[in-house]
N, C-alpha and C positions, 0 to 999 in steps of 0.2 A: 544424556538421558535424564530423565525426570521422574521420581516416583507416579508410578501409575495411580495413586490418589489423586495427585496433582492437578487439576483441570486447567489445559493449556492448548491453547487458540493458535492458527497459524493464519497470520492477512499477507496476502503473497500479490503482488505488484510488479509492473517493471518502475512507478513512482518516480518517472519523466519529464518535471520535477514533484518529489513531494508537496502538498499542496493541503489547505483547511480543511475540503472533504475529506482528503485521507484523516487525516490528525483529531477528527471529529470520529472515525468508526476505529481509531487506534486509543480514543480515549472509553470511547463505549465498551468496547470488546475490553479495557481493563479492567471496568469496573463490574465484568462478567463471567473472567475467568481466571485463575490463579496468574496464569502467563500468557502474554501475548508476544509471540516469535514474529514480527515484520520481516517480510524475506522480499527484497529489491531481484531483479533477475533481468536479464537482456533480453529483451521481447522481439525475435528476426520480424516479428509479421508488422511494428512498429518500427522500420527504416533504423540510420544511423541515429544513436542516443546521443542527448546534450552533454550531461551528463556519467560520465561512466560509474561504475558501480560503486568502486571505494569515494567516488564523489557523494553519492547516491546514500552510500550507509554514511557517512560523517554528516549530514545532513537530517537524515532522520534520527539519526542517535541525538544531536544537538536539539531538535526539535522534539523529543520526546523525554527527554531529562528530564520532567517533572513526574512522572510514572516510572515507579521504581521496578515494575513487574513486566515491564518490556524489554524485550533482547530484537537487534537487530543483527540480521544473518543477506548474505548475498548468496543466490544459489545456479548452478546453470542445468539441472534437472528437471525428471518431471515434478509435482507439487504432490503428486501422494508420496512420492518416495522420503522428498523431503519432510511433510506433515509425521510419518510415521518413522524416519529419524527421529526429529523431536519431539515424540508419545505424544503429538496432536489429538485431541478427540476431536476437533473440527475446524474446517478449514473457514474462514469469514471475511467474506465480501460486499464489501459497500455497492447499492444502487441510486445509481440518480433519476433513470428516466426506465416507462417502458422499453425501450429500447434495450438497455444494457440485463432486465428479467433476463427476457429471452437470450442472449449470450449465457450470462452466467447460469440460467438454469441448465441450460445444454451442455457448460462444462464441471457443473457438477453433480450432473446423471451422469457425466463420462469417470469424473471423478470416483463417484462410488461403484460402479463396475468393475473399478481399476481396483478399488482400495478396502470397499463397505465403510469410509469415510464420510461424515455427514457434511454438511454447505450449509452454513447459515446467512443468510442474505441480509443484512441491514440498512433499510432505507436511511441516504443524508437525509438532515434536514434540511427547507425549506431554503436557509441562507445558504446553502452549499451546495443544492442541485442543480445548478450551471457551468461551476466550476470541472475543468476536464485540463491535464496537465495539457493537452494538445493547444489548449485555447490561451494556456499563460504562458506559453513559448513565443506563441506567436504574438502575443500582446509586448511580452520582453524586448522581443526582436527588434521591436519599431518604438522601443522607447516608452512603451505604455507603464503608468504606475501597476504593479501587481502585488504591491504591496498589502492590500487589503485581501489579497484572494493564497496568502502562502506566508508559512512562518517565516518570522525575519532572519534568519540567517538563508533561508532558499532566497529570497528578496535580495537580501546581500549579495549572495554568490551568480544571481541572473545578472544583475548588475554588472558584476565582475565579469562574466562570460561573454555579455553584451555591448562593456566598456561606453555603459550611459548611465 
């Protein structure tokens, strides 16, 4: 638990793999909130992960060591429940395209029905709006460089996964 002064952020993901978009609204939301809680989670409705969880957090914790105001948590719950474990004042979701508005707004009207938890939505920028972990799986797979689209230890470890 966190002093209720404390203003602290939850970006909740399945981060399949983490990726520069991510790592762009995980450096924003630092510079916005005392704390930023990244929570990695197994997404059923995204098939079998590359990835597993404790893959998943040693990967984001490595990737986010230069912000000292981030914590990374695995969770297999709903995301209010967890937001308001960790005295969240708001839950914060990166957007790339029309497309993904409409998702995340509808999960977080559901959100605050559930919770009176706010959603703040933050557009990637421009270099980062293509990027989608589904699209650097599939590039991985076939030996595509992905190095330009994810921090170098994800780089490292696709690599490793994909033995190219």
């Amino acid at each position: 638990m966190v002093d209720r002064e404390t203003k602290t952020v939850l970006f909740p993901g399945s981060f399949d793999p983490f990726h520069n978009g991510h790592l762009e609204i995980v450096e924003r939301a630092s510079r916005l909130f005392d704390f930023v809680i990244v929570a990695t989670m197994r997404n059923p409705q995204k098939g079998e992960p590359l990835f597993e969880l404790a893959e998943r957090v040693e990967m984001i914790e490595e990737a986010v060591s230069h912000l000292s105001n981030v914590k990374i948590v695995s969770f297999s719950n709903l995301v209010v429940e967890l937001a308001r474990d960790v005295d969240a004042r708001a839950i914060v979701k990166g957007l790339r395209a029309v497309s993904d508005f409409e998702v995340e707004m509808q999960m977080a009207q559901m959100n605050f029905q559930l919770s009176g938890i706010e959603t703040l939505l933050i557009p990637t920028g421009a270099t980062h709006a293509f990027i989608a972990s589904k699209l650097i799986r599939e590039v991985a797979r076939f030996s595509g460089d992905v190095s330009s689209f994810v921090p170098p230890c994800v780089a490292r470890r696709l690599k490793e996964k994909y033995g190219n």
